[in-house]
C-alpha positions, 0 to 999 in steps of 0.5 A, spaced: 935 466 663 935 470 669 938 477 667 944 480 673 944 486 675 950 490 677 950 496 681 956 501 682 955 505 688 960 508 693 959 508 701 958 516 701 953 516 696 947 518 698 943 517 691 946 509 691 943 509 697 936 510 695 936 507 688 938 500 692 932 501 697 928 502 690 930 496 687 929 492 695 922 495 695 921 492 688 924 485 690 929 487 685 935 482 685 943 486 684 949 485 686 953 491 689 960 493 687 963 499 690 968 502 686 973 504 690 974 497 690 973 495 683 977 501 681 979 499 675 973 495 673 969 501 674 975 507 671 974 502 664 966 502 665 966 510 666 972 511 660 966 507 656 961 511 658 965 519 658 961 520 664 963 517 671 956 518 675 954 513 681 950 510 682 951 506 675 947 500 674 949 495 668 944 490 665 942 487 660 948 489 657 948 496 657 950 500 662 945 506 665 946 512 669 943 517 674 941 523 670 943 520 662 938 513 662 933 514 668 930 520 672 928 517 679 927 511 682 921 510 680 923 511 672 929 506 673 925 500 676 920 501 670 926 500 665 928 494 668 920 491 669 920 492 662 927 489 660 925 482 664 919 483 659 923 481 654 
């Protein structure tokens, strides 16, 4: 089963910019959402979580942000190899 990945992210965000190449670079496949168009998606997501830090990924069933779950690029690409392991 091929897991989704969902990025929320917005058009100003220099960060959510970055992570997307990232995950380009890696051959990653996600979606993209912009949250001032999904706003009560991602209000619901960011109350859940306490915190509303862009650009916020959710795989796996589990949402991960900037600074809370990954601390680079390079660190978030790794949670996701090892999450497709299992």
């Amino acid at each position: 089963m091929k897991k989704e990945i969902t990025i929320y992210t917005n058009e100003t965000c220099p960060y959510c910019k970055t992570i997307k190449e990232k995950l380009k670079e890696e051959n990653i496949n996600f979606v993209e959402k912009d949250v001032s168009k999904v706003t009560s998606e991602w209000n619901s997501i960011s109350e859940l979580m306490g915190i509303a830090q862009l650009p916020t990924l959710a795989f796996d069933k589990e949402y991960f942000a900037p600074g809370r779950d990954f601390w680079s690029p390079e660190h978030l690409v790794g949670i996701i190899k090892e999450s497709k392991k299992s």
